[in-house]
C-alpha positions as CSV (number, residue, x, y, z in Angstrom):
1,X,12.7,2.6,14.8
2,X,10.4,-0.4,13.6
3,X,9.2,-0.4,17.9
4,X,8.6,3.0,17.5
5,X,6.5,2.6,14.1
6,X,4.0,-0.3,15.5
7,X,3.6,1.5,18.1
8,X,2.5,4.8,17.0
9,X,0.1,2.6,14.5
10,X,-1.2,0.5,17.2
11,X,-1.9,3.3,19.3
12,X,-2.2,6.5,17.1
13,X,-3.4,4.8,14.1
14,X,-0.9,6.6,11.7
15,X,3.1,7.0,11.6
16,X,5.0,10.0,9.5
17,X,8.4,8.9,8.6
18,X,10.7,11.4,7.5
19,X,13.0,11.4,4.0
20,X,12.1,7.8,3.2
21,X,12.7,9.0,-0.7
22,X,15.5,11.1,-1.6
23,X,15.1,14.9,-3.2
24,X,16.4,13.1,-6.9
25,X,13.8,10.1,-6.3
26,X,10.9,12.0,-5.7
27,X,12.3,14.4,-8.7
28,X,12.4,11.4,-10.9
29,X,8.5,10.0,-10.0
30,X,7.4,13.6,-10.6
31,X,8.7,13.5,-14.2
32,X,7.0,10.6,-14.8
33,X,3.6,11.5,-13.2
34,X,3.6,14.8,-14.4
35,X,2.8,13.9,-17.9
36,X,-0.3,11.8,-16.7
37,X,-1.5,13.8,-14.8
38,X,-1.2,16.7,-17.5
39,X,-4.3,14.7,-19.4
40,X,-6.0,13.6,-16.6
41,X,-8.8,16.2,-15.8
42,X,-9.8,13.6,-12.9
43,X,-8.5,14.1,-9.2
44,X,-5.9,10.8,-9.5
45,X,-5.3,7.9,-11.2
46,X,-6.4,4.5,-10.1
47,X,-4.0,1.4,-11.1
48,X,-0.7,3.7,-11.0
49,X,1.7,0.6,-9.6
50,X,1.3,-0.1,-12.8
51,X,2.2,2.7,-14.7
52,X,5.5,3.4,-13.1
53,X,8.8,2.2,-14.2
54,X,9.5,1.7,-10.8
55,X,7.5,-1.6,-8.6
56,X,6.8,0.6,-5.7
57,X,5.1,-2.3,-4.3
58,X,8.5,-4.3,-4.2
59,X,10.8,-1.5,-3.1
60,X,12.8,-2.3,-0.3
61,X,12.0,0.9,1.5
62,X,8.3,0.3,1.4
63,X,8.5,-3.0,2.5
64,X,10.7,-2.7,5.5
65,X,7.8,-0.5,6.6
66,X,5.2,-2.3,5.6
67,X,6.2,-6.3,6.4
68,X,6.9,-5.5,10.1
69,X,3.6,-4.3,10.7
70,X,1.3,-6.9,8.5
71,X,3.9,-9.4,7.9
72,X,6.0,-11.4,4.9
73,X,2.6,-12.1,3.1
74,X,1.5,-8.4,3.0
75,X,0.6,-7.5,-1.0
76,X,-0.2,-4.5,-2.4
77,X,-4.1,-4.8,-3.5
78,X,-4.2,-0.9,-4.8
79,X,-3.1,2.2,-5.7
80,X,-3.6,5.8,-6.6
81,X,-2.5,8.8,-8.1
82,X,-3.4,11.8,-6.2
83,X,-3.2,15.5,-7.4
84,X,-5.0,18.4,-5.6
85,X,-4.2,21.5,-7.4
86,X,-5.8,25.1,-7.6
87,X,-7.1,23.2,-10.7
88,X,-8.5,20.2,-9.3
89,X,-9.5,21.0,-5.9
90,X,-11.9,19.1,-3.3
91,X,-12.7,18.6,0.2
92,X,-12.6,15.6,1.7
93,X,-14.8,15.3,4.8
94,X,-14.2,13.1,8.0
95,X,-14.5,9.5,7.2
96,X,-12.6,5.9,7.6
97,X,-11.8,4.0,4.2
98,X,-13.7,1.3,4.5
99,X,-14.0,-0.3,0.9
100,X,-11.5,-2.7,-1.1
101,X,-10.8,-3.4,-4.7
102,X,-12.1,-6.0,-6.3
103,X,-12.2,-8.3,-9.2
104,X,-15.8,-9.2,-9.6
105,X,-18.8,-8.9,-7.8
106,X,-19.3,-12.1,-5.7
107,X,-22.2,-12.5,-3.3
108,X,-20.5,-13.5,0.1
109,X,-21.5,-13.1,3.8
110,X,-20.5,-10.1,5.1
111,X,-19.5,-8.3,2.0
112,X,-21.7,-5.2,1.8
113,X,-22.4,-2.1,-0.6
114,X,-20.9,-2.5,-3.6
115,X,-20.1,-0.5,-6.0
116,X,-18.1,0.7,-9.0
117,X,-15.5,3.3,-9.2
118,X,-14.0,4.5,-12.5
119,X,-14.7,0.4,-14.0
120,X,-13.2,-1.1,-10.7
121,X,-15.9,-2.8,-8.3
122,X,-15.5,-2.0,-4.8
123,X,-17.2,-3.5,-1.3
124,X,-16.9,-3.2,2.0
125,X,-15.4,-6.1,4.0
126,X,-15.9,-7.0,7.5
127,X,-13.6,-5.1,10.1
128,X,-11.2,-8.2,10.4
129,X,-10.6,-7.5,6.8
130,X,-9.9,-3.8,7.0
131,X,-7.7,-4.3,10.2
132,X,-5.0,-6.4,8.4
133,X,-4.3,-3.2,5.9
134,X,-2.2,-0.4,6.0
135,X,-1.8,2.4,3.9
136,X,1.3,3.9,2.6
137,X,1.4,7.6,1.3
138,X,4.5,8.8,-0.4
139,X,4.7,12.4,-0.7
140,X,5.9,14.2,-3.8
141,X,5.3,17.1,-2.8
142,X,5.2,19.3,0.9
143,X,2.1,18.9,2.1
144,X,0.6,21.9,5.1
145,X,-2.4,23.2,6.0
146,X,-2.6,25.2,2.7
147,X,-2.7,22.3,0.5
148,X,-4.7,19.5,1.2
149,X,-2.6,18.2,4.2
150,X,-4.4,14.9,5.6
151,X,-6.1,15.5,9.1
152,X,-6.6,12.2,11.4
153,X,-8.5,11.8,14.9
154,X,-5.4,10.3,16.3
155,X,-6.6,6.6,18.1
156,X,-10.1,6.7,16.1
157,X,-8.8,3.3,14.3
158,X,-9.7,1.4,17.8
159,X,-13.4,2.6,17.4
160,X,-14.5,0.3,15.1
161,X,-16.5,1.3,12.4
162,X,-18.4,4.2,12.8
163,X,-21.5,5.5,10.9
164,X,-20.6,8.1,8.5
165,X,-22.9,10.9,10.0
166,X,-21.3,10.5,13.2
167,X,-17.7,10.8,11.9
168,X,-17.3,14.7,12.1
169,X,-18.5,14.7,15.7
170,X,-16.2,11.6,16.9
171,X,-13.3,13.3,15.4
172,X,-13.7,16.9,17.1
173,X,-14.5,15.4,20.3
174,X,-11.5,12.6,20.3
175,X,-9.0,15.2,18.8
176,X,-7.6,16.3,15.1
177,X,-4.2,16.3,14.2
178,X,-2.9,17.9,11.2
179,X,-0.1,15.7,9.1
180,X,1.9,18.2,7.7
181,X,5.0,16.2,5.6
182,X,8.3,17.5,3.2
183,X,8.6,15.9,-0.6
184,X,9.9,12.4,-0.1
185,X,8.4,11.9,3.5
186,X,6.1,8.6,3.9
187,X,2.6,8.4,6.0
188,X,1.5,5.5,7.0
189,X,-1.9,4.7,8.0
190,X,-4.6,2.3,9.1
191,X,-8.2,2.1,7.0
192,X,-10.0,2.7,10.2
193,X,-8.6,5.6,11.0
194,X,-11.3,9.0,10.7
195,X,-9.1,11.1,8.2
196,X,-10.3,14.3,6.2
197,X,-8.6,16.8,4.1
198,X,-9.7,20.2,2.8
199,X,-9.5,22.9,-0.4
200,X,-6.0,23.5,-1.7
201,X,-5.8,27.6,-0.7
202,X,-3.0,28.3,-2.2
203,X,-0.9,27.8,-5.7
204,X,1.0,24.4,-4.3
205,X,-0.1,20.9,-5.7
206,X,-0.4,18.2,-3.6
207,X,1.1,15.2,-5.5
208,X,0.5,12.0,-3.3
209,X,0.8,7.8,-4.6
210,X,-1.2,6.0,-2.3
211,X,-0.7,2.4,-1.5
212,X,-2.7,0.2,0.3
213,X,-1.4,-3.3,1.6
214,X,-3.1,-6.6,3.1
215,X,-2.3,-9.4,5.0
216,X,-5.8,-10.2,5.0
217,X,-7.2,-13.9,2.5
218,X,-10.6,-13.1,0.5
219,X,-13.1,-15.7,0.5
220,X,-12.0,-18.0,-2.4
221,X,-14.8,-16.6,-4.2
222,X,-13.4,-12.9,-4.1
223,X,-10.0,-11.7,-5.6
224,X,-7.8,-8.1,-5.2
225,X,-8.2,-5.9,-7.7
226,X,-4.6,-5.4,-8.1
């Protein structure tokens, strides 16, 4: 299985694993998130490791997917509430996630357009940086082409990065696959990887907690968010 995994990341870019979490366990984080998210006008929730009574970032399950691919050192440096809804609906266009939380701003080679996102600084790292990630979606909900199912350009991860007004065009001409999941299955992605999602079009929420992972040492200056 773990063959199987690196090598649909190292080629593809992104891996779906089926029924990681179990109907009662993704029953369980819904209770829990469902109150948030109930006075939260806001498309997600940044920081929810820590907000849950439950260390996803230590779980065995996650791990065993994530430390084969980036190794015993791999930490979780954040995380994110997602919830598109009829209510709180949005498009996301073609694009590779290509900025990290941070602690402070820090001027350091390399480290380019900062910003700040809901009180949390965010740069862009160099590629080397970004290439020792992985992202880990757990889904709480089914997730097709009616609800805000992720799209990736399967293989687009091996193109570097790529300027953003070029992103649509790289993706319909290298190929678009839609990553439709079931409650409780896992995606696992790499940042560099063109991804877009669109509109919610019908009356399903789309419930997701990201993860993101590194293997990857800041400059001593620089620090992970989370």
């Amino acid at each position: 299985m773990f063959q199987q995994l690196e090598n649909s990341l190292d080629k593809n870019g992104f891996a779906i694993v089926p029924s990681v979490f179990s109907e009662s366990e993704i029953s369980e984080l819904i209770s829990v998130v469902n109150p948030m998210l109930k006075n939260c006008p806001a498309a997600g929730i940044r920081g929810i490791s820590q907000k849950l009574p439950t260390a996803l970032s230590n779980s065995p399950r996650i791990l065993k997917l994530v430390t084969p691919i980036l190794g015993a050192e791999a930490r979780l440096v954040r995380s994110i509430l997602f919830n598109k809804s009829p209510k709180v609906n949005w498009k996301v266009t073609w694009h590779q996630d290509l900025s990290i939380a941070v602690a402070k701003k820090e001027n350091v080679d390399g480290f380019n357009a900062w910003s700040i996102k809901e009180g949390v600084v965010h740069v862009q790292p160099p590629v080397s940086i970004l290439e020792k990630m992985l992202t880990v979606r757990i889904h709480l909900d089914a997730a097709n082409e009616s609800n805000g199912a992720l799209w990736v350009s399967s293989g687009s991860h091996r193109f570097g990065r790529i300027p953003a007004a070029q992103a649509a065009s790289v993706a319909r001409k290298n190929g678009e696959f839609l990553c439709s999941v079931q409650a409780g299955d896992v995606l696992l992605f790499r940042p560099l990887l063109l991804h877009s999602s669109r509109k919610v079009s019908s009356s399903n929420n789309r419930r997701i907690i990201h993860l993101e992972f590194s293997s990857a040492k800041l400059p001593a200056s620089l620090e992970w968010n989370e």
